[in-house]
C-alpha positions in Angstrom: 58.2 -67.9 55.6 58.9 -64.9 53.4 59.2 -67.5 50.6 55.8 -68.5 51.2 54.4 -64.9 51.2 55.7 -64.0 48.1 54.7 -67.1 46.7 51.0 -65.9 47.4 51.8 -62.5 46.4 52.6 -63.8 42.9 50.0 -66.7 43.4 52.5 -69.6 43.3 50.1 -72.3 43.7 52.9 -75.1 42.5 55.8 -73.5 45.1 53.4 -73.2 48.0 51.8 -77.1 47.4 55.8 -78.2 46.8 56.7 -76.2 50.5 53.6 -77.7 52.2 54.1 -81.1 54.7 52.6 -83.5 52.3 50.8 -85.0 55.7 48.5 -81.8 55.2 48.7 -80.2 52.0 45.5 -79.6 50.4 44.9 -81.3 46.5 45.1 -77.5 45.0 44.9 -73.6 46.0 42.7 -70.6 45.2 43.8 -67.0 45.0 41.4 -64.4 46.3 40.5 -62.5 43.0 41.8 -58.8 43.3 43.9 -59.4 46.6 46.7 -56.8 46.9 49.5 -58.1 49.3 50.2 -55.0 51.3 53.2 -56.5 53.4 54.5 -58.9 55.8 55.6 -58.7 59.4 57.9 -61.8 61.4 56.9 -61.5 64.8 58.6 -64.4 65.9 60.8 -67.9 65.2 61.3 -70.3 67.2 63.7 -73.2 66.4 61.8 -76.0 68.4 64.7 -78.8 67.5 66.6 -79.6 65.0 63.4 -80.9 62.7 61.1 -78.3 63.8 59.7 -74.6 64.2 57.4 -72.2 64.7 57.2 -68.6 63.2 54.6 -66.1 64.2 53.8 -63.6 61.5 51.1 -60.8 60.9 50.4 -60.6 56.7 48.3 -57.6 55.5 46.2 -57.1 52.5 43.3 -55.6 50.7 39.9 -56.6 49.0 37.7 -54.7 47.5 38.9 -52.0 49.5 38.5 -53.9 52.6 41.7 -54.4 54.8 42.5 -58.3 55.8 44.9 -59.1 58.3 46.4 -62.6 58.8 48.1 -63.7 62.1 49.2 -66.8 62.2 51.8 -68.6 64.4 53.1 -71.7 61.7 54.6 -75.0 62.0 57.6 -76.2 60.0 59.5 -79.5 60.0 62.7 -80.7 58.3 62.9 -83.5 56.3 64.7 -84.5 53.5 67.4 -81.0 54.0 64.4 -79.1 53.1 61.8 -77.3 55.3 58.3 -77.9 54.9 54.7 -76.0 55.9 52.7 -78.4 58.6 50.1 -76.0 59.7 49.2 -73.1 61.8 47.3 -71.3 64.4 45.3 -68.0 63.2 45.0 -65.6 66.3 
């Protein structure tokens, strides 16, 4: 998870695509122009079984001034000794 954050903090598109379940991976990634990542916060993990987990985390940042919180509770599954980005559920 903190991978993933700083992946978007330095606008990673190739790490986050390579760390997301191709099952739902998206073709490509935009950045929000003039985002500035102001921290992240692990609420939870949860180690579902051996292939599969959830972790609940609150991301901050700014736009234009404007404050934007992400909470999101994310699915992860194991395959190939490697852990991989499903999906999630924004609260």
């Amino acid at each position: 998870m903190r991978s993933r954050y700083s992946a978007f903090v330095l606008e990673r598109a190739d790490y986050l695509l390579a760390t997301w379940h191709a099952s739902t991976r998206p073709p490509s990634l935009d950045f929000e122009p003039g985002a500035k990542w102001l921290g992240l916060e692990v609420r939870a993990q949860r180690l579902l079984d051996a292939d599969h987990a959830e972790v609940e985390f609150v991301a901050r940042h700014r736009v234009a001034g404007r404050a934007v919180r992400l909470h999101e509770r994310s699915r992860f599954v194991h395959e190939d000794g490697r852990w991989y980005y499903v999906d999630g559920v924004v609260f």
